[in-house]
N, C-alpha and C positions, 0 to 999 in steps of 0.2 A: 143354464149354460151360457158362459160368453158368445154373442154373436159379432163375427166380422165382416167388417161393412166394405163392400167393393171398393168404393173409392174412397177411401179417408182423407181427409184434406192433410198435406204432410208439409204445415207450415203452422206456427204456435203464436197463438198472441198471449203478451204478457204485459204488466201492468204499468213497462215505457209503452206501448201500443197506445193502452188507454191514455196517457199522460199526455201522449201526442197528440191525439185526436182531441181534446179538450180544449187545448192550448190552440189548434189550430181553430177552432169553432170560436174560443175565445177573441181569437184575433179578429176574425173575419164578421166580430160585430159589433166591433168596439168604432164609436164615434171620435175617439180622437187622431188625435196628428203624428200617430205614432207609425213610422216603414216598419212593416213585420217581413220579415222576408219571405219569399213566393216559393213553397212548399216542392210548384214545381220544378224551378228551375234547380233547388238545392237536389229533387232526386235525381232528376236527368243530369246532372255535372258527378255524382256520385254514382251512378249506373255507367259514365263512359269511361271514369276511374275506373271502375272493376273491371266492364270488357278490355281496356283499352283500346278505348273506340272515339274517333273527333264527335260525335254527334248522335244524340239523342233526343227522340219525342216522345212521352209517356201519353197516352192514346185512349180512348173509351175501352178499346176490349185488345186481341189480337183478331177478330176477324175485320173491325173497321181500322184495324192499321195495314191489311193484306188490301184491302177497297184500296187505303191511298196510296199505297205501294203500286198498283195495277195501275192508278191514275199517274203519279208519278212519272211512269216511262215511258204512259201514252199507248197504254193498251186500246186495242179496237178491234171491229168485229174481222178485220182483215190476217188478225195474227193468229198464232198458235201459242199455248203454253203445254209446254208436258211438266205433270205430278204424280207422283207415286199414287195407284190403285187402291191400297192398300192406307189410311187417312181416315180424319174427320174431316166430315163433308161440307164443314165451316169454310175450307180451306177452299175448294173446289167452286165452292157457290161465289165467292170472289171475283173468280175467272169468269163465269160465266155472266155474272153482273153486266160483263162490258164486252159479253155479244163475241168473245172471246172464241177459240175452237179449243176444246179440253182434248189434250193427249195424253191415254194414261198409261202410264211405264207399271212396268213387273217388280218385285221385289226380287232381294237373294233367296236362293233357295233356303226357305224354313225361318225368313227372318221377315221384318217389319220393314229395314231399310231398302232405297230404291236403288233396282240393279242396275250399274256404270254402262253394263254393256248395252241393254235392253234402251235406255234411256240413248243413247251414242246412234242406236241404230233408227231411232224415231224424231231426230231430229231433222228437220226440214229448212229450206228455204224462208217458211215461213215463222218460221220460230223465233218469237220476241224475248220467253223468258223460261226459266225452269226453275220451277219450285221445288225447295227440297226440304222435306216435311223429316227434321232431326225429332224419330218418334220415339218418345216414351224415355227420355232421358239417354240416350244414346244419341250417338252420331254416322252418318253414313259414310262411305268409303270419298270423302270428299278430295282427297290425289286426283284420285281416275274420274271423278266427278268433273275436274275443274282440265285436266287434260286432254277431255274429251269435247267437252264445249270450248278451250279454244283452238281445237282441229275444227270444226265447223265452225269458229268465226273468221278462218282463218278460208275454209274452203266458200262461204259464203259471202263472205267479206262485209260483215255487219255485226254491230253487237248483241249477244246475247244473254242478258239479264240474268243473272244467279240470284232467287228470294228466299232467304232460310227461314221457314217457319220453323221456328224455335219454343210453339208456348208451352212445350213439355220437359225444355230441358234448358233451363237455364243454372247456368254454372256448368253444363257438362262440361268435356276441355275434346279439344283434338290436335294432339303433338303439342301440347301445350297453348293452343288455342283455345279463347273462348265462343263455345256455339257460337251462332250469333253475327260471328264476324270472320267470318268464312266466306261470304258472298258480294252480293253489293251491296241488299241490304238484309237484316235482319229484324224478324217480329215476334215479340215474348206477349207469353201471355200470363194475367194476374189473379186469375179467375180459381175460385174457390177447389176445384178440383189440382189445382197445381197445386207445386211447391214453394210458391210465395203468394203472396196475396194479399190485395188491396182493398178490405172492406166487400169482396164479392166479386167482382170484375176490375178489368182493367188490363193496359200492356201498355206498350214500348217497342218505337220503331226506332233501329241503329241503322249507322250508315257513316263508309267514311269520303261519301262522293257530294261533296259541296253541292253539285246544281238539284242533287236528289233531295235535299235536305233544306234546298232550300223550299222548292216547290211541297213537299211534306208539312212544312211551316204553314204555309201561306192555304192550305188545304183543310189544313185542322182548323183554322181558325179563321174563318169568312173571307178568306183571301187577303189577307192583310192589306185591309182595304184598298188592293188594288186589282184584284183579279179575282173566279168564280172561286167559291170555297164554303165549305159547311162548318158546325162544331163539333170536334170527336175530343176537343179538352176533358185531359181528368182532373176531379176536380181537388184542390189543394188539401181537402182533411184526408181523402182518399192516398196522396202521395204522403201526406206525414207518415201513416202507416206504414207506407213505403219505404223510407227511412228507416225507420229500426226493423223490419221484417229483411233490410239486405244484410242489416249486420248480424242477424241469424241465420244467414243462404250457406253461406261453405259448413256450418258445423251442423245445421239437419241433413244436409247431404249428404255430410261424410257417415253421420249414424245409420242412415237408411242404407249407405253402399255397403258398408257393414253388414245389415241385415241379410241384403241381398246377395254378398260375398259367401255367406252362411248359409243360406237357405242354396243356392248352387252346388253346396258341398254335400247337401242332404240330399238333392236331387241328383248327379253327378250316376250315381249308382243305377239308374232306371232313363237309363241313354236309348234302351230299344223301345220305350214309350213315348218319351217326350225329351224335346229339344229345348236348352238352355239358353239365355241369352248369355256366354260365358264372358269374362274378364278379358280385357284387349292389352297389351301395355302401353299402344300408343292414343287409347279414347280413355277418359276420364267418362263410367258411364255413372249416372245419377240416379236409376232406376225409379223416377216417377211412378212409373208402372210394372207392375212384378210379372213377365210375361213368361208361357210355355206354352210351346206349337208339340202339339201331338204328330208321334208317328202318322207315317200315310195314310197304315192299315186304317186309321180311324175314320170314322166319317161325321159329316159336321150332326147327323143324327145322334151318334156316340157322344159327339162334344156337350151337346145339349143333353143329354141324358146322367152323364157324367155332373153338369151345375149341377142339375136338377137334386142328384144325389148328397154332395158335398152342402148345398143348400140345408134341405131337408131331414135329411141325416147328422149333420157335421157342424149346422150354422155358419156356413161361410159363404157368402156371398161372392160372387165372380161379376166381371163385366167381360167385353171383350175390346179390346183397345186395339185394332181396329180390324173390323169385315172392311172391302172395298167398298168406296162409298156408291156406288149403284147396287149395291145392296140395303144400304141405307137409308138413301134417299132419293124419293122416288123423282123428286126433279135431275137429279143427279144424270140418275136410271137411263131418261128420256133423253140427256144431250150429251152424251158419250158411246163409244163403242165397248159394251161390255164385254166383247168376245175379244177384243183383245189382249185380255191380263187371265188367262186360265191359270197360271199359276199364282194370281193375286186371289183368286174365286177358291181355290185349292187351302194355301195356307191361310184365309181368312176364315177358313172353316175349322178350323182346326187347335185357333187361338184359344186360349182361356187367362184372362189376367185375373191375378190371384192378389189376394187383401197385399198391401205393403205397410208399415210406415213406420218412421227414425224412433219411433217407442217399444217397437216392438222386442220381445226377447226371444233367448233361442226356445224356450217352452215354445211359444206362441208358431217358431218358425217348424219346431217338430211335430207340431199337430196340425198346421195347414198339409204338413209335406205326408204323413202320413195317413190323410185323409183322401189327401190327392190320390193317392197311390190304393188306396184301400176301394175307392170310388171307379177305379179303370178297373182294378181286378172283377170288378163286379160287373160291369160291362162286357170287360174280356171272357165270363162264364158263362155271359146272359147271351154271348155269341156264338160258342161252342156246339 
């Protein structure tokens, strides 16, 4: 029996990939007097082509492009940042790097993105920046996101930094925006479990605020020898890949939305079980991640009992994309108030992210969903 694997990587290399990386290795040890051009400046000038964005820096990962972003605006132990509960706790550990005070905001009911209003009421005087973690190839209600922060710069009279972590959904759109560049700045991530991918790791920090971008520079790369700075450079065979993996980004996307277009229509029917991540007209969602949040009724013991089955029985493998990270991680755990997102503790129990990826067919999409459903009924008797 096929077995499917939680997280598939949903980005293809093919034999320009290999051609590239050759040529780039070739370059970089060749003795003579020959300019090859620099791998990275050619992806970051083609990545702010596609967001249409002034400026980009391609980065070691997204969690050390969220470090320099946090350094960038001058985080310190005096500020506040609020981030959705609900996250990878990559994102989180950032914040707290720089001695930061973590506020963690609630999600919408029965969804992954973080709630405008919850987030609007926890902003503070002290509040330097708000991260907003666009999960799992969607995007958040960023209107009310960006109207609400600036009523409060407007009642505190100070700025208040908007940082789109973006490593899960790049290409998504909103109102015909790309992720990304909805805030001040944006951090994608390149990392094998995404949808594009550079040799294993990797990201990119956008931005269309000159002094951000410049300090971003001078940060990545030992301060360009004029001020403190490390190396988060990626390195130039890594961005060749780069290169031809962007000119396959819109047509895996599009085949995976497809999927997941489809599997929505097969799930649509069993609404008093489980909750869909449905079709928006005005988000462009990506679906990195194939998510269902179970009814209330269920409890996060059902949830795990239900993998456990669909595993065992079915050969499909689930992850959960994401529990709040103080569930996750126990440094997290320790320098946060967890009682304040019950509703994050609630639908993080409840998640199950089911196999996705741009290959799949509808056979494939009818026997995950039929499993699914075969796997509650059994739980739902085993409750009775």
């Amino acid at each position: 029996m096929k077995k499917y694997v939680a997280e598939p990587p949903n980005f293809n290399y093919t034999i320009s990939d290999y051609v590239n990386v050759f040529n780039s290795m070739r370059h970089l040890q060749s003795y003579k007097e020959i300019e090859y051009p620099d791998e990275r400046f050619l992806l970051e000038d083609k990545i702010q082509k596609y967001l249409n964005i002034k400026y980009a820096l391609t980065v070691t990962s997204c969690a050390s492009g969220i470090d320099l972003a946090c350094e960038a605006i001058g985080l310190n132990e005096n500020d506040e940042v609020l981030a959705g509960a609900i996250n990878f706790y990559g994102t989180h550990l950032s914040v707290l790097r720089y001695k930061a005070k973590l506020i963690l905001v609630e999600p919408k009911a029965n969804s992954v993105q973080i709630d405008p209003l919850d987030m609007y009421r926890k902003i503070s005087k002290n509040t330097k920046a708000v991260i907003i973690t666009q999960m799992n190839g969607s995007i958040g209600d960023m209107n009310e996101i960006k109207k609400y922060i600036k009523e409060k710069e407007k009642e505190y009279n100070k700025k208040i930094y908007i940082i789109e972590d973006v490593a899960r959904s790049f290409g998504a759109e909103y109102f015909n925006s790309k992720a990304g560049t909805l805030g001040d700045v944006g951090i994608f991530s390149f990392q094998t479990k995404k949808n594009y991918c550079t040799l294993g790791e990797g990201g990119v920090i956008v931005t269309n605020n000159e002094d951000i971008y410049n300090k971003l520079k001078e940060l990545r790369a030992f301060g360009d020898r004029r001020v403190y700075g490390t190396n988060y450079k990626l390195s130039r065979v890594q961005c060749s890949v780069g290169l031809t993996q962007l000119k396959k980004l819109d047509k895996n996307n599009n085949k995976r939305i497809k999927v997941a277009l489809q599997r929505n229509e097969l799930l649509r029917n069993y609404s008093n079980d489980v909750y869909i991540d449905e079709e928006d007209k005005n988000i462009k969602k990506i679906y990195t991640y194939y998510n269902v949040i179970l009814n209330e009724k269920y409890t996060r013991d059902d949830r795990e009992k239900i993998r456990t089955i669909l595993l065992n029985k079915y050969n499909i493998q689930t992850c959960i994309a994401n529990e709040p990270t103080y569930i996750t991680h126990l440094y997290v755990n320790e320098n946060v108030d967890s009682n304040s997102t019950p509703l994050a503790t609630s639908v993080g129990g409840r998640i199950i992210s089911l196999p996705i990826h741009f290959k799949m067919k509808k056979k494939d999409n009818v026997y995950i969903v039929n499993s699914l459903i075969k796997s509650i009924e059994e739980i739902k008797n085993e409750n009775i």
